[in-house]
NUKEMAR-92334 format. One line per field, with one value per residue (C-alpha): residue in three letters; residue number from 1; x, y, z. Coordinates in steps of 0.05 Angstrom, whole numbers, padded with zeros to 5 digits, m for minus. Layout:
BEGIN
resn <- c(ALA/...)
resi <- c(NUM/...)
x <- c(X/...)
y <- c(Y/...)
z <- c(Z/...)
***
This chain:
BEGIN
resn <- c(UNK/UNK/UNK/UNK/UNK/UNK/UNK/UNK/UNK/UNK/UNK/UNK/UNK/UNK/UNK/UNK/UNK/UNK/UNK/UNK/UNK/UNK/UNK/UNK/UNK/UNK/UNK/UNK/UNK/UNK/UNK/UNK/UNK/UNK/UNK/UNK/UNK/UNK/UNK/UNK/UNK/UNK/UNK/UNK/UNK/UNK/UNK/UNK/UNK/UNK/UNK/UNK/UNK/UNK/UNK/UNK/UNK/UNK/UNK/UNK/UNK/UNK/UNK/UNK/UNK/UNK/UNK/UNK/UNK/UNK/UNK/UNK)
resi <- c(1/2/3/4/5/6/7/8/9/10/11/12/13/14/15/16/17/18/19/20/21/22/23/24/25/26/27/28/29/30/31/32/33/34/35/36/37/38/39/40/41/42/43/44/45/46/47/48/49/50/51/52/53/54/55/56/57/58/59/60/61/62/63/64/65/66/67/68/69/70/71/72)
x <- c(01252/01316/01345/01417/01460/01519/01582/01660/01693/01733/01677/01636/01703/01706/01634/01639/01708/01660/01620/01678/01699/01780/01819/01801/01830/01848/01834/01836/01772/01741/01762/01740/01718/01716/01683/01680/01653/01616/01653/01638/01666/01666/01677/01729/01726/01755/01712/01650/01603/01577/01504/01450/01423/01487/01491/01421/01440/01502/01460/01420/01473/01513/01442/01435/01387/01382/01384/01437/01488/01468/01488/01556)
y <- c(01620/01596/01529/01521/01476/01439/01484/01467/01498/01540/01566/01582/01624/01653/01683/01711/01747/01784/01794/01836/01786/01776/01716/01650/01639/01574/01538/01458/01429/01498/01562/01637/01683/01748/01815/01873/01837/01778/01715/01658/01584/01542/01467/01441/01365/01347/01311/01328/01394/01442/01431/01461/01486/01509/01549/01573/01594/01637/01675/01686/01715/01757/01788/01776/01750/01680/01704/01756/01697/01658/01717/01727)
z <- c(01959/01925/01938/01986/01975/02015/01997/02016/02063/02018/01981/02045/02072/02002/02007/02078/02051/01996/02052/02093/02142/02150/02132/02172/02240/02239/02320/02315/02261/02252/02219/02255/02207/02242/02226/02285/02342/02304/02296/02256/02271/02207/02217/02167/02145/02093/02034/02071/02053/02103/02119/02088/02168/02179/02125/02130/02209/02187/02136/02190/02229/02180/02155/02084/02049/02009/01937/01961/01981/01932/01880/01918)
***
């Protein structure tokens, strides 16, 4: 199973646009990526990376597979 890695921010709202979702809603530390009915709060702070779990549980949600966000 390929490796994750901690990503930005900006790359992480960069691969859920590839993915379809609309441009980030920004509400207070976290940005709303939004695509039909699922929604996707993504904590923004700056000079840190997004987790690894974190990342791993939207994959989950959006329904693609590791090596296909990894490729994206």
């Amino acid at each position: 199973m390929p490796r994750l890695v901690p990503l930005s921010h900006k790359k992480l709202i960069n691969k859920l646009k590839k993915l379809w979702f609309v441009w980030p809603k920004f509400e207070g530390r976290h940005a709303h990526m939004i695509r039909w009915t699922t929604v996707i709060p993504i904590p923004i702070h700056w000079g840190k990376g997004i987790w690894v779990w974190l990342i791993s549980a939207i994959i989950k949600q959006v329904w693609v597979s590791r090596q296909e966000w990894i490729d994206l």
